[in-house]
Structures are given as C-alpha cells and as structure tokens.
BAVEXBA-277777 format. One record per residue (C-alpha): residue in three letters; y, x negated, z negated. Coordinates in steps of 0.5 Angstrom, whole numbers, plus 2048, in hexadecimal, padded with zeros to 3 digits. Layout:
N
ALAYXZ ...
***
This chain:
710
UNK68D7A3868 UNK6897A7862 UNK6837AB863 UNK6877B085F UNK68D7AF863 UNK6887B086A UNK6847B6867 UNK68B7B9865 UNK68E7B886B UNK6897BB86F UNK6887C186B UNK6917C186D UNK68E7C2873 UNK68A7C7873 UNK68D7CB86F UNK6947CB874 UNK68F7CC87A UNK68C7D3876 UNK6937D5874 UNK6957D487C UNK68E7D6880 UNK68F7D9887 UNK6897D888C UNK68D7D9892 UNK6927D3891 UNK6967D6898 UNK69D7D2895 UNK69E7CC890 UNK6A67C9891 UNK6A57C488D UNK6AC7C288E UNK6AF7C1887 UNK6AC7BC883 UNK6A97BC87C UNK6AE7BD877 UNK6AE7C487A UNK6A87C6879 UNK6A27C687D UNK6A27CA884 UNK69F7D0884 UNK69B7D388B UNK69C7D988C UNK69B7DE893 UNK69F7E2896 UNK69E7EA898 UNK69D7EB89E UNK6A27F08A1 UNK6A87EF89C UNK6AF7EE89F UNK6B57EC89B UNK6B57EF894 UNK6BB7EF88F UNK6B77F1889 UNK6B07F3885 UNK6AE7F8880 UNK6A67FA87D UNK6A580087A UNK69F80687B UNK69B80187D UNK69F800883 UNK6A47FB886 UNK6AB7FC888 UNK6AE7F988D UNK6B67FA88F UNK6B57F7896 UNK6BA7F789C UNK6BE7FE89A UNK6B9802896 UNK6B2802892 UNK6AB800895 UNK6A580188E UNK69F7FD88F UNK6987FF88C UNK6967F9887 UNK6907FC885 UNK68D7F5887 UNK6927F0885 UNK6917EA88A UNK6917F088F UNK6987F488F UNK6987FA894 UNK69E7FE897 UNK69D806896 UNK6A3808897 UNK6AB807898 UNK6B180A898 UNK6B880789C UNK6BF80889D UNK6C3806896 UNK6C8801899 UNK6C87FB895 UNK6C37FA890 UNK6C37F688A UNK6BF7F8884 UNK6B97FD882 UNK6B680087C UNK6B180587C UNK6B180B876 UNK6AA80F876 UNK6AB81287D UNK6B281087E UNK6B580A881 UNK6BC808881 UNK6BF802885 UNK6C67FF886 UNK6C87FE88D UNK6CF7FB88C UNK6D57FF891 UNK6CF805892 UNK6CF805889 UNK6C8808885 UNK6C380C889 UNK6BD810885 UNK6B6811889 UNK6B0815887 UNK6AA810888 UNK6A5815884 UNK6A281688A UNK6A380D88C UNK6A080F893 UNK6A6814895 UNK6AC811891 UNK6B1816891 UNK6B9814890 UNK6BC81988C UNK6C381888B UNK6C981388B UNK6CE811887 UNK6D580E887 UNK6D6808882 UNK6DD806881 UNK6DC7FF885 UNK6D67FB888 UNK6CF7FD884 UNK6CC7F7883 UNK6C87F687D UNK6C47FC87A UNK6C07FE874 UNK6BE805872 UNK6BC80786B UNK6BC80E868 UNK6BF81286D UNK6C580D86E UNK6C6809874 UNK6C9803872 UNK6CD7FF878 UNK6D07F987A UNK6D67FA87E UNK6D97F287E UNK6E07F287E UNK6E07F987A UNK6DB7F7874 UNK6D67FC872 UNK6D5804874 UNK6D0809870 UNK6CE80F875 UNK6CB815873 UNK6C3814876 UNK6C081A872 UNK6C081F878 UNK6BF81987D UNK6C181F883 UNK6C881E87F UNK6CA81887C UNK6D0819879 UNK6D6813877 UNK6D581286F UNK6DA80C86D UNK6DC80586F UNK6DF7FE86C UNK6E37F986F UNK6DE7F186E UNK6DF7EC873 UNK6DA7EC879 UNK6D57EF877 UNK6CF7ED87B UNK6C97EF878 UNK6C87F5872 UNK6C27F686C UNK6C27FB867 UNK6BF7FA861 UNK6BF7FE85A UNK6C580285B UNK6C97FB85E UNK6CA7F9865 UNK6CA7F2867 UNK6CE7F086D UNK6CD7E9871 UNK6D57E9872 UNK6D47E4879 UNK6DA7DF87A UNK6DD7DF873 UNK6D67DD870 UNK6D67E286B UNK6D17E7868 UNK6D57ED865 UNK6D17F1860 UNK6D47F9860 UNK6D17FD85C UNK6CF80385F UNK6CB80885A UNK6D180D85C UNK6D180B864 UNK6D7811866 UNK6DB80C861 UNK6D9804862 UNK6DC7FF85E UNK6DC7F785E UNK6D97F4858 UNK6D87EC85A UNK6D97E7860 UNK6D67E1860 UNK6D67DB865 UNK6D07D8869 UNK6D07D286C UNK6D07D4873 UNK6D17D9877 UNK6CF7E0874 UNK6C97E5877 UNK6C27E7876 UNK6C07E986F UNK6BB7EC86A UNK6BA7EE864 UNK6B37EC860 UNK6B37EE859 UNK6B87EA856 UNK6BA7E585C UNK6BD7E6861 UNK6BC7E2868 UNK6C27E086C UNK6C27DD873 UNK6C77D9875 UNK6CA7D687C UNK6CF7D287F UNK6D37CD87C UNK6D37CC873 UNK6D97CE86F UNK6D97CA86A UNK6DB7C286D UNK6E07C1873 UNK6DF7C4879 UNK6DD7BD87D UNK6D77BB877 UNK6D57C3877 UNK6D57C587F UNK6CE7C8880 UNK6CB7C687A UNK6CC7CE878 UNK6C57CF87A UNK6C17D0873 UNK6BD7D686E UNK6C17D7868 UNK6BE7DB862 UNK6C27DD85C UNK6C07E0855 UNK6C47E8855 UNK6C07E984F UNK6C77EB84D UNK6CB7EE852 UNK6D27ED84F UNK6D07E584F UNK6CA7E2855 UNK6C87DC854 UNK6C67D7859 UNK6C07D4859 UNK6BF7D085E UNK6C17CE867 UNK6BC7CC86C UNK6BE7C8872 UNK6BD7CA879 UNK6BD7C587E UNK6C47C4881 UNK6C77C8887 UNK6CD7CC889 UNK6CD7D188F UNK6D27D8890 UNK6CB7DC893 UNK6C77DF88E UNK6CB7DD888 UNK6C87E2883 UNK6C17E087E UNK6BC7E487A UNK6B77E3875 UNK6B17E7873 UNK6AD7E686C UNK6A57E786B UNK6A37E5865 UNK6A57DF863 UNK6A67DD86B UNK6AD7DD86E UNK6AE7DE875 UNK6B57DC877 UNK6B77DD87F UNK6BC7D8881 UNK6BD7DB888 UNK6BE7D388D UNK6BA7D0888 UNK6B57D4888 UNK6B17D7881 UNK6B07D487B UNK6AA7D5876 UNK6AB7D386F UNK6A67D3869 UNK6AB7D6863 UNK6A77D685D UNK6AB7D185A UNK6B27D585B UNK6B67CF859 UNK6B27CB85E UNK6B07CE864 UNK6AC7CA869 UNK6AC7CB871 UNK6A57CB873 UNK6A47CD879 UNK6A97CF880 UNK6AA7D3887 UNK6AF7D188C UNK6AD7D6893 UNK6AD7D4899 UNK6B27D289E UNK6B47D88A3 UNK6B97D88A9 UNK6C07D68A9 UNK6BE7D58A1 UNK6C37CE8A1 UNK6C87D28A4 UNK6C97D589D UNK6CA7CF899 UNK6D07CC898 UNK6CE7C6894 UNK6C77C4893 UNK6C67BF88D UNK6C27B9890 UNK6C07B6889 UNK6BC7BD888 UNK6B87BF88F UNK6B87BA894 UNK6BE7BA898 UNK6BA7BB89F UNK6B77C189C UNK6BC7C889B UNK6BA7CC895 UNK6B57D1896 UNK6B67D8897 UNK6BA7DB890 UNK6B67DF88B UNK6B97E6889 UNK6B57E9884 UNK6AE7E8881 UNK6A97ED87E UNK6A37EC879 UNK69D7EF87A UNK6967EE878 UNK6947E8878 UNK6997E787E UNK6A07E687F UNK6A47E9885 UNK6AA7E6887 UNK6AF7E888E UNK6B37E3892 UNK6B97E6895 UNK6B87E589C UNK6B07E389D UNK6AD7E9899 UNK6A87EA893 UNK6A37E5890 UNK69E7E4889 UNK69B7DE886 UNK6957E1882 UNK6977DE87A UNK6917E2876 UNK6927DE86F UNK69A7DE86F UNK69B7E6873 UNK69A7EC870 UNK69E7F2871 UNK6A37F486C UNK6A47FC86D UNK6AB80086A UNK6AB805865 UNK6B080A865 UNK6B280E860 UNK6B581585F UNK6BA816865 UNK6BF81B861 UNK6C081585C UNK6C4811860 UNK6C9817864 UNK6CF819861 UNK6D182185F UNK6D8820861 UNK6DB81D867 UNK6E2819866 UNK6E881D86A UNK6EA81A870 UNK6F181D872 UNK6F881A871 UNK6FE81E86E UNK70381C873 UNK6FE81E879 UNK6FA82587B UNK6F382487D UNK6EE827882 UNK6E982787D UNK6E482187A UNK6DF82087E UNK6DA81B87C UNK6D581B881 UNK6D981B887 UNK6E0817885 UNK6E5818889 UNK6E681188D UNK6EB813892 UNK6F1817894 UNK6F581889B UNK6FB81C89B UNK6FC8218A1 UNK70382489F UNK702828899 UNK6FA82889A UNK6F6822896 UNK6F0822899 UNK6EB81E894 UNK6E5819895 UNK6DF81C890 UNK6D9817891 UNK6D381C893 UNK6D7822892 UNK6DB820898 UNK6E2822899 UNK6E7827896 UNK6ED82B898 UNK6F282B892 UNK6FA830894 UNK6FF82B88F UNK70482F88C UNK70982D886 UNK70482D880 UNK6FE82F884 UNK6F982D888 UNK6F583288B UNK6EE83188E UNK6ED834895 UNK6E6832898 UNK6E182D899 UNK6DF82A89F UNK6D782789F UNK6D78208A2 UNK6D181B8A1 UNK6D681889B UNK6DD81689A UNK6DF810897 UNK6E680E89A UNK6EB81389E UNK6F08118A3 UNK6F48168A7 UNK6F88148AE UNK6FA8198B4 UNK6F781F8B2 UNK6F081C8B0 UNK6EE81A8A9 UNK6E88158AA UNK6E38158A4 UNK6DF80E8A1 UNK6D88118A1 UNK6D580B89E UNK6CE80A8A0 UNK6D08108A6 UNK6D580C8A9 UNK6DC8108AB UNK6DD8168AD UNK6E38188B1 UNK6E581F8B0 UNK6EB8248B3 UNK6F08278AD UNK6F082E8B0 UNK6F48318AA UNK6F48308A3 UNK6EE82E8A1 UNK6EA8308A7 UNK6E88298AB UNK6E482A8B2 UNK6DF8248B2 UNK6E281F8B9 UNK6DD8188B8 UNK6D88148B4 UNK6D980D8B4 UNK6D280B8B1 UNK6CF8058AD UNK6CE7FF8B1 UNK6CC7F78AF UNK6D47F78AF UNK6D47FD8AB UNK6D07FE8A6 UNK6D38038A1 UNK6DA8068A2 UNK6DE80589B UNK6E580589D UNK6E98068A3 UNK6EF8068A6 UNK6F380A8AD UNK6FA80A8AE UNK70080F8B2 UNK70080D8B9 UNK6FB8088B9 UNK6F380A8BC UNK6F08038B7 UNK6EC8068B2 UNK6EB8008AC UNK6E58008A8 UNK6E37FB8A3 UNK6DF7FA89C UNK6D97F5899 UNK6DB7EF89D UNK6DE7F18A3 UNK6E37F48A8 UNK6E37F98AE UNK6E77FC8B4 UNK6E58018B8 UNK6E98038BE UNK6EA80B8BD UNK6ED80E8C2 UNK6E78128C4 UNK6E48148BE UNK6DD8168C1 UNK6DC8108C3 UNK6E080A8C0 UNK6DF8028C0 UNK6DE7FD8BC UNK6E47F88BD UNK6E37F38B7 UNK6DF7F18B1 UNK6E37EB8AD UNK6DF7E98A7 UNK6E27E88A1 UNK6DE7E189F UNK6DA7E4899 UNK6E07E7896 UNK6DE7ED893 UNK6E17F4894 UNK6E37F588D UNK6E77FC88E UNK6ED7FE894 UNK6F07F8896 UNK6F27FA89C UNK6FA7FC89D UNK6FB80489E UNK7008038A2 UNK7047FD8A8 UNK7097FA8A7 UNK70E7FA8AF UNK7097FF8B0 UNK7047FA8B3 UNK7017F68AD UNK6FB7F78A9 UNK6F97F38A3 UNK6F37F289F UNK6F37EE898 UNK6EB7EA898 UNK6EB7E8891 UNK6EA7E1892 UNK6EC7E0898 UNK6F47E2898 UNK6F87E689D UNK6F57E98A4 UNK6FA7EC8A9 UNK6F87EF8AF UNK6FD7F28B4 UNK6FA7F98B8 UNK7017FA8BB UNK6FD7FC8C2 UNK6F68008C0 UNK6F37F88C0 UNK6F27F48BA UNK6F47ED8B9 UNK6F47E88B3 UNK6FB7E58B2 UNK6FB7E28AB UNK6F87DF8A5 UNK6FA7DE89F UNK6F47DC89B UNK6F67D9895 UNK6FD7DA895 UNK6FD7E1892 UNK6F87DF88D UNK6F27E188A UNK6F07E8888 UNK6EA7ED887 UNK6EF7F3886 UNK6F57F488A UNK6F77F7891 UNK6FD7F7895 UNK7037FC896 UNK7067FB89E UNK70E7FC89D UNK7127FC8A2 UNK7137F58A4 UNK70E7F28A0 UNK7077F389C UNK7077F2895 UNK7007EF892 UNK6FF7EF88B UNK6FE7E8888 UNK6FC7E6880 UNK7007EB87E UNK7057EB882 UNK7077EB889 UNK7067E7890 UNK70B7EA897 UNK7087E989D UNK70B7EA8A4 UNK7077E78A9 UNK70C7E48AE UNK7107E08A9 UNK70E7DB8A3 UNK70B7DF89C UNK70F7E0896 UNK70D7DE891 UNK7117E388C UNK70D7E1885 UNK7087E1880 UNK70B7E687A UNK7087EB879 UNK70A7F287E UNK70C7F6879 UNK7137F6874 UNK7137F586F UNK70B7F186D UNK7067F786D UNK7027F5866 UNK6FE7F9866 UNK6FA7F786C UNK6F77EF86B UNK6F67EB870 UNK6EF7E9872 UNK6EE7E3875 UNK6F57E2879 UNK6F37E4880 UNK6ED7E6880 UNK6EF7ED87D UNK6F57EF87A UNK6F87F5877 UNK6FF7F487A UNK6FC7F4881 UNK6F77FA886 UNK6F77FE88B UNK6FD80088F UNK701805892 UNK708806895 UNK70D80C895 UNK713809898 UNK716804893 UNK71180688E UNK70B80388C UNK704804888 UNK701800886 UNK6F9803883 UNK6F57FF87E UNK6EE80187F UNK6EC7FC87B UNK6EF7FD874 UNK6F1803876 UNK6F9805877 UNK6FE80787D UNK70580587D UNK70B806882 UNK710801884 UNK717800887 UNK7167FC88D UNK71E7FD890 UNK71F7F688D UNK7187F2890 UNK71A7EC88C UNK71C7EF886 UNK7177F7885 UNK7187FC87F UNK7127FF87C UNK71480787C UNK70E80A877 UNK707807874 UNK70280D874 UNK6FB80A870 UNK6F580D873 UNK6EE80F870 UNK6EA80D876 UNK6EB80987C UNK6F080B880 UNK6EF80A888 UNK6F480988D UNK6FA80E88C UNK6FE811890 UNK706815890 UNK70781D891 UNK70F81F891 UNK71081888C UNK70A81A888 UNK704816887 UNK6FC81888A UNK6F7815887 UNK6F081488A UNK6EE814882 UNK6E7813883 UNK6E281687D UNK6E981B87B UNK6E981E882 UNK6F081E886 UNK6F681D881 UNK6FE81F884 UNK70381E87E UNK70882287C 
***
C-alpha cells in the first residue's frame, strides 16, 4: 500500500471516531457487518422504560412512555434527567410539541393536548375523539394534522387547545405517519406503499393532488427544503413477492420541487427482515445527515450529501430484552447471526446538540454522543390565523333531523330505550333525547367519566368509559340513571371502547384494541371477569361485534384477519364454538348483523352467512347493494369496501353503515339469498353503527350529532 493511501486511510479513521465520539463506551452490538456502516456505541438513561416516541423542543426532551409524557432536562446533553411526567392517555404513538403545548396521538385514546409551560408539572388539558385510530401526528399553525389508518387524514382545530374542534378529513390507504409542510400534507400511506400528497391551505376543505409508489411498505416521513425523506418496510413492491420479501426495508428521497410531480432520486437497502411486531419506520434530518429507524433492525445513520448517492455510515441495534424472539416471526439468518434474535426494535429518534436520542419499545431511552453530525434544528411557526378556515362545512343531511353538530364531542353511540335515545358524547357523557315524529327532543345529561359505546339490557344501560373502565347505571325514567357498579380498567382491560349486554342474559361483553372480555354481571357492585380472548394482533378497527344473538344464544365477533368468532352465552357462561377464520374474508371495515337463524358478515363488498351449527354459506362476492352503487369505489378488495360496514338489524331489515367513506343503506333480507336495497342515504361524515325507531333509521352520526330521519 501507498503512503498516501495509509495516511488517507488513518485520517478516514480519525475523522469517523470525532464523528462518533463517546467516553463511556457502555454498548457496541457489533452484530451487523460493515456495509452497513460502522457500530455506533451508545449508553442507556438510567430509569427509562418502553417508549413509543421522542420530541426536542425548549430545550427539553419529550418522551411518550408507557401511557403518557415524562420531559427530561438536557441542559447537559450526555446527562438527560427526568423533571416531570404526566400518565393516564391510553395507547400512545406520536408527539409534537407547539411553543407551550404538546399534542400526542394515543390510537383508540385519539389526540390529547398537555400544557408543559411549567415542564416540572405538566398538566393534561383536553381530549379529543378522532374518527379512527390516531397514530401519526403533526401539528403546524393551529391545525393538528392525524392519521388515522384505515381512514386517512383528519384536521382538527387545535387553536384553543381546551376545545379541539374537527376541521375535515380525507380518505388515503393507510395512513401511518403524517408531515405538514408549506400548505401540503404529506401521508406515509403504509400497506399500499403510497405517499399521498393533499393540498391542505384551506384544512376545512382538503383535496388529493398526488400519489406515488415507494418501494416498500409506506411510514415515517420528513420534508427538508425540497426533499422529501421516505422510510419504508416490510416487503418491496416493485419485483414478485418470493424475490422482494423482506427487502422493503430502505430510506427513499424524492425531489417535490414540483408538487404536482416528484421525482424520485434515489433508494438505500436496509438489511433484509421481516417481523408483524413493530412494523413502522421513521426518519429525522440534520443537515446533511439522515437518521433512519427501522425498528428490529435497529437505526441506521446515512451521510446525504450526495442526495442521489446516500452513504450508510454508521448503526445501532439495541439490546436484546425478555422474551425479545417471541416476537419475531421470521429472522433473516444471512443478515444477524442466526443464534442471535434482533435486538429490542427502535421506535423513535430525536437530534439534540451534539447528541442524538432514540427509545426502544420495551427497554427505554438511549443516546450516543455525535457532535459533528447532530444539532438541533427548532420549527418556526408562522401566524395561526393563516391556516383556520372562516367557515365551517355543514354537516346535516336532507333526509334526516339532527341534535345538533357538535365537533368537539361527536356522537359515538346510540341505544334505544322505547321512545328514548340515550347518546354516548365522549367527555360530555351521556345524554337523554324524547324521539317523536320529526323530532328530537333533549332531555338531560348525565356526567360519567366518558362514554364511547352504550348498551342497554334489563332496565340497565351500561357505558364504555374508555380509560374509566364500565359504569353499570339503573334506568330509573327517561333520562334518569342511578349509578349500580364499575367495572375498572385491568391488565385485561385497558380501555373500555365498545360493549355489548343482552336481554336475559347477565354476561356483559367488552372488546376494542387487540381483545375481547366477558364479565359475569349479576351483581353489578361486584362483577367477575370470566374470559380475555386475544384476537391475535388483529386490531379492533371499529364495532365488530354483533348487536344482537341469533337463537337467543350466540354472539359473534368479525377479527379483521382472523374471520368469524362465535361464542355461546346461553347459561351466563362463556364458551368459544367456532372459528371461521378465513372463511369470511378479509376486512377492516365491516361487522355483523345477527338474523334470526344465522349472522350476516359483510365480505369484499358482499356478503358471508354464518350459523355456527352448521357448515358456512358462502353466498357470493358481488357487491350487497342492487343494482352496482358507482359512486363509491372499492378500495383495495377486502380491506374496506364501500358496500360493507358496520351492521344492524330491525327484523328482515338490515343497515349497513359505512364509516369509511361514508354512507348508510338498508336492505331487505326476507330472501337471505337474494336481499333488496331499499334506500341509499350519502352522508357528510362518518356514521357509527345505526339503529331502528318505529321503522326509521337512528344514526350515532358522530361530528353531526344524533340524526333520526324523517
């Protein structure tokens, strides 16, 4: 070798080891080899557990751990310390901080604002009901910007942060991961390995302007000047399946200088891995540096100057924890060495100065000390006013009365008690309404902790409190209730979404997130639990459990994965009869209506019949409704569909209510083989599961209050 290549080679090294300096070198997992970079050493903060996600801002760092915020001091960068915390906000997923406000996405727990103007004592300050499962987050001008997965992209009025008010939504794949940047909105569509592009300068009236494939599964994204940084997963699109699998794993950056057409520039690999746990990907910029999390594989560090010719400089894969391989499905052995599981996956990464802080989902906090290469890059906020709209869209319908919109605490439930409609109203609680002809009349409000779903059986209404568990309450007259019992939240129960309790029978059923519960509900000051069926990591998406029993004995439940769950509570016991998983397809967005004789599951846009003592009937995949409805497309087959959603019965009759895109129909289900659509009605928001008055529809109507139709 040269002298010139020596010296060369030892100034490389010199410069690499300034680059990636830290004096306690605690952690090196030196478990990947050299093409994907060097090993980074880092060292843990002492204290921290499992955390989903990390933001800098006032000189702090914010943390989502567990079920809320913890803020650490970094006045001394290498040496975080904890100075405050607030908990009890469900199932956290993203932050954002805005001058002394921080806002954080907590899926099925929807947006939450905390004042940290005083970080020692954060306080929360309100919540807010997002349409589905708030998971990404950005929050730019006074307009929170949400994703919420199977529904795409909500806005929500954050000026007052006491009163977060819904704006507007739009309908993308999967939305997973959102950026605002210069009056667009950027979603990292996830499954269908989209970006969507909407033009948000007016946010109460969003519109697409573009879509564009990744090659990979669709995440984490960030805008930096004219670029846009895109992290992906999973498996690549763009070659057959058996050559692709697991190669989806890379950080794309794409030209936006014209919105109406990017352009990509260029893909950086990953190593290939494939696992369902964790599966979402993030990156952050500073400078010319990309920091790109790629959860099991742990997080990658990429020089990008060169934006058509990014460099893989350095990595970190966390340590293992307990039970880490239980997780993994399939591990790459060419990758990692086959007797080693990956290491604990990486949810999120901050840059501070000089250092960088990034969190493992079950271990806690870390840093590696990186002063040529991290420095914080603070947001500039520009006039709030410029992003609100003066006026606001009506939500009412023609054919229907309404309540009242109400877009603070949308209307997410409705149970009928003879002529009174009792309505579940989020932190308003539950309200009284006298139906008449034409009318609805407000009777009262009753204060509970919170009211997501209702159920009424036996003289009692029962209330899902979200975080508060179930409150058991006597009907004592219209609109009265006497309070019997709580059900608290347990490790079984982590937050009450829907629930479900029948005539005659004293098991109360509860499900949401990943799970079902029965409880034994006899005495209702003290109930026992009788079972938790998991549903296998199949979320929850909406109301899938059947609002009524067929034979007066059977309750069903539709995972969106895993098919049909019949379970017989026939003698105040529970008892799982049958599974039809796969057998009733696959869908995000449709429930079950219980006939007489059999259950009715919707199914890529038709339609499955169930009974659980005999074999299931296949009836056929042609769209439910008669003749074709052009006006809602499908999306993606069996994943969500415009001819399916949630169901209700009224004797033959059965309504179907789309969330999704939104619309309720009614059909005739005297010939089960053979059902007529009776009427069509397009809604102006999405409509949760409806029931029947006299013949006449009841809409839960969500952000449009309760709507009876005429």
């Amino acid at each position: 070798m040269s002298m010139k290549k020596i010296v060369a080679f030892f100034l490389f090294v010199n410069c690499f080891n300034i680059l990636f300096s830290q004096e306690d070198k605690e952690i090196i997992n030196d478990c990947l080899s050299s093409e994907w970079g060097k090993a980074i050493p880092f060292s843990k903060i002492e204290g921290t557990k499992g955390t989903m996600s990390l933001s800098i801002a006032n000189g702090l760092l914010y943390a989502l751990e567990k079920d809320g915020v913890s803020i650490y001091d970094i006045s001394t960068p290498d040496k975080p310390s904890l100075i405050g915390k607030v908990g009890g906000m469900g199932n956290v997923r993203q932050i954002k901080v805005c001058g002394n406000i921080l806002y954080l996405a907590a899926r099925e727990n929807g947006l939450w604002s905390v004042d940290v103007s005083d970080p020692k004592n954060p306080k929360i300050i309100s919540n807010f009901a997002t349409i589905e499962m708030a998971t990404g987050l950005d929050v730019k001008n006074g307009v929170a910007v949400v994703g919420l997965r199977m529904f795409g992209v909500q806005c929500v009025d954050v000026s007052n942060p006491a009163k977060m008010k819904h704006l507007s939504y739009i309908l993308t794949d999967e939305s997973q991961s959102v950026y605002y940047h210069n009056g667009y909105i950027f979603s990292g569509d996830w499954s269908k390995g989209e970006v969507t592009i909407i033009d948000a300068r007016i946010p109460s009236s969003l519109k697409f302007v573009n879509k564009f494939k990744i090659d990979g599964f669709t995440d984490g994204l960030v805008v930096r000047g004219n670029y846009l940084y895109v992290s992906s997963g999973h498996h690549r699109r763009f070659v057959k399946r058996s050559v692709g699998y697991g190669l989806g794993h890379a950080l794309e950056i794409w030209d936006i200088s014209d919105i109406a057409n990017p352009k990509h520039i260029s893909r950086t690999q990953f190593p290939k891995a494939y696992s369902r746990f964790a599966d979402y990907w993030l990156p952050r910029v500073s400078g010319d540096y990309v920091f790109a999390v790629d959860t099991m594989n742990g997080m990658f560090v990429l020089d990008a100057k060169d934006k058509k010719n990014p460099k893989i400089i350095g990595n970190i894969v966390l340590p293992k924890y307990k039970d880490c391989s239980s997780h993994f499905a399939k591990v790459i052995p060419e990758i990692l060495d086959p007797k080693t599981s990956f290491g604990d996956p990486v949810s999120s990464v901050a840059i501070g100065d000089g250092v960088i802080y990034f969190s493992g989902v079950e271990t806690g906090i870390y840093l590696a000390k990186m002063p040529n290469v991290a420095r914080i890059e603070e947001e500039k906020l520009s006039n709030v006013e410029s992003l609100l709209p003066k006026e606001i869209e009506d939500l009412s319908h023609k054919d229907f009365v309404t309540s009242g919109m109400n877009r603070e605490n949308p209307v997410m439930s409705v149970a009928l008690d003879g002529d009174i409609a009792y309505t579940a109203n989020v932190w308003e609680g539950v309200k009284a309404y006298k139906l008449s002809e034409g009318k609805i009349k407000y009777l009262n409000t009753i204060k509970v902790g919170c009211a997501y779903d209702l159920s009424i059986a036996d003289g009692k209404l029962y209330v899902a409190e979200g975080l508060n568990g179930i409150g058991i309450y006597k009907i004592v007259s219209a609109g009265n209730l006497e309070k019997l019992g709580q059900i608290p939240t347990t490790k079984e129960m982590k937050c009450a979404l829907y629930v479900r309790a029948f005539k005659g029978k004293n098991v109360l059923i509860e499900y949401g997130d990943t799970r079902i519960n029965f409880f034994d509900i006899s005495n209702p000051q003290k109930t026992k639990h009788l079972l938790r069926q998991n549903t296998y990591n199949t979320l929850v998406y909406a109301d899938f459990g059947s609002h009524g029993l067929i034979t007066d004995r059977y309750w069903a439940f539709r995972c969106h994965i895993g098919g049909a769950w019949i379970f017989d509570i026939s003698k105040n016991s529970v008892k799982l009869v049958s599974t039809q998983k796969g057998n009733c397809g696959r869908s995000q967005s449709s429930g079950i209506a219980a006939l007489k004789d059999c259950f009715v599951f919707g199914y890529n846009g038709g339609y499955t019949l169930v009974n659980p003592m005999e074999e299931l009937s296949l009836v056929g995949r042609e769209p439910m409704a008669y003749p074709y409805c052009k006006e809602f497309p499908e999306v993606d087959g069996g994943r969500k569909n415009a001819h399916e959603g949630l169901m209700n019965v009224d004797g033959n009759k059965v309504v179907v209510s789309s969330r999704i895109f939104p619309n309720c129909r009614v059909y005739d289900f005297s010939d089960k083989k053979s059902p007529k659509l009776l009427k069509t009605f397009v809604l102006k928001t999405a409509p949760n599961l409806p029931a029947f008055w006299q013949g006449k529809l009841v809409i839960a109507g969500g952000y449009a209050g309760l709507l009876l139709e005429k």
